[in-house]
C-alpha positions in Angstrom: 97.2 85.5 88.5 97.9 83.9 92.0 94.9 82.6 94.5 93.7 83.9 97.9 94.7 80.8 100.5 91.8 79.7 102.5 93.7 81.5 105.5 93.9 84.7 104.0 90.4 84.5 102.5 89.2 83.4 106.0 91.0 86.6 108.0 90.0 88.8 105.6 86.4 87.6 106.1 86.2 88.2 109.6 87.8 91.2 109.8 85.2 94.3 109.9 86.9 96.3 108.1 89.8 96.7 104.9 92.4 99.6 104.4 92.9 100.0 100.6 95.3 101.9 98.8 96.1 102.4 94.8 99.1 103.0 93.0 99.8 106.2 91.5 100.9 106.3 88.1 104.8 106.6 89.4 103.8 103.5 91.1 104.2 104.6 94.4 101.3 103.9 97.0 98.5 106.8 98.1 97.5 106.6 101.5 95.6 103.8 102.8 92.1 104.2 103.6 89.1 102.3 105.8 86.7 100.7 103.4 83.9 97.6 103.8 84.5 94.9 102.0 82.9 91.3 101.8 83.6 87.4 100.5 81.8 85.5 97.9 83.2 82.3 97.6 86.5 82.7 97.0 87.0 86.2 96.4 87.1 89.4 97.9 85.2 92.3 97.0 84.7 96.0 97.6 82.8 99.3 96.5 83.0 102.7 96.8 79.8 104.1 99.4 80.4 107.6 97.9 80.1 106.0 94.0 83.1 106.2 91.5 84.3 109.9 92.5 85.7 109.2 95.9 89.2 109.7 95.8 90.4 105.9 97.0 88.1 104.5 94.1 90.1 106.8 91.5 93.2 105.5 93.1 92.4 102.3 92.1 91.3 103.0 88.3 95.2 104.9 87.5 97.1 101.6 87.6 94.3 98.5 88.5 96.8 98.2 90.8 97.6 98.4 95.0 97.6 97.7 98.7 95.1 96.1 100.7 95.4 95.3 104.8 92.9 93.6 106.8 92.5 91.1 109.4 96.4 90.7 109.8 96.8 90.1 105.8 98.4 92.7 103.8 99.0 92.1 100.0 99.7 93.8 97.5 96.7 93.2 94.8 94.8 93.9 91.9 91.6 95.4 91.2 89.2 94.6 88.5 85.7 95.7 88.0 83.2 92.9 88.1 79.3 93.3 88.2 79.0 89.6 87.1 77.7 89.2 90.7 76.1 92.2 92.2 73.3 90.0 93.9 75.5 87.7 95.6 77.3 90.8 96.9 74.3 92.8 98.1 73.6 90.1 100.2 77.0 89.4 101.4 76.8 93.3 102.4 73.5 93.0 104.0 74.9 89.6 106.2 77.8 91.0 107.6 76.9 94.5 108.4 73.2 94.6 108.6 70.3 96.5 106.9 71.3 99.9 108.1 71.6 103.4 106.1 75.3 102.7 105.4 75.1 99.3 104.2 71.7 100.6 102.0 74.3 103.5 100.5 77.0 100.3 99.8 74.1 98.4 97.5 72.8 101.3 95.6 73.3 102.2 92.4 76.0 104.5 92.7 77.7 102.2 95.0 77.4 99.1 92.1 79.1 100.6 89.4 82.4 100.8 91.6 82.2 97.2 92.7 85.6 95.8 92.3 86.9 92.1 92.8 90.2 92.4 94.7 92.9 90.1 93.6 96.4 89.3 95.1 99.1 90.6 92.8 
């Protein structure tokens, strides 16, 4: 599997937002969409705020498979579901975009079972 760069890790970081994108099971790509995303450690991570039935989360399930753009990055990546570090996560959410309603919809429940580690491909 290859490894985020420190750059890349870095941009992605700062940016305030990501446009993800999964493959569709002819392996073309379904239309890039704006999600919120955050680093822990070295890796990237995003959830679904409207739980596993938003149509950009299902996107990713068909192949594990996709497109992510974001502070001047864009790579073509994996995704695999990972609640080994949920905690870690929450609070990454809560740092970079506050304590708001949105980011308390991100760390629910419904948001948590979506959370997916995003790895380049």
């Amino acid at each position: 599997m290859a490894e985020w760069t420190e750059a890349e890790l870095d941009s992605i970081d700062r940016a305030r937002e990501l446009r993800i994108a999964g493959r569709r099971t002819d392996g073309t790509l379904r239309k890039l969409v704006i999600i919120w995303h955050v680093r822990v450690d070295d890796a990237i991570y995003v959830r679904s705020v409207n739980g596993p039935e938003a149509a950009w989360f299902r996107g990713t399930q068909v192949q594990g498979r996709g497109r992510i753009e974001s502070g001047g990055v864009s790579m073509d990546v994996a995704f695999t579901r990972d609640d080994t570090r949920d905690a870690e996560i929450d609070a990454a959410y809560r740092d970079k975009y506050g304590n708001g309603a949105s980011v308390q919809a991100i760390v629910s429940a419904q948001a948590l079972s979506t959370t997916l580690r995003v790895d380049p491909s």
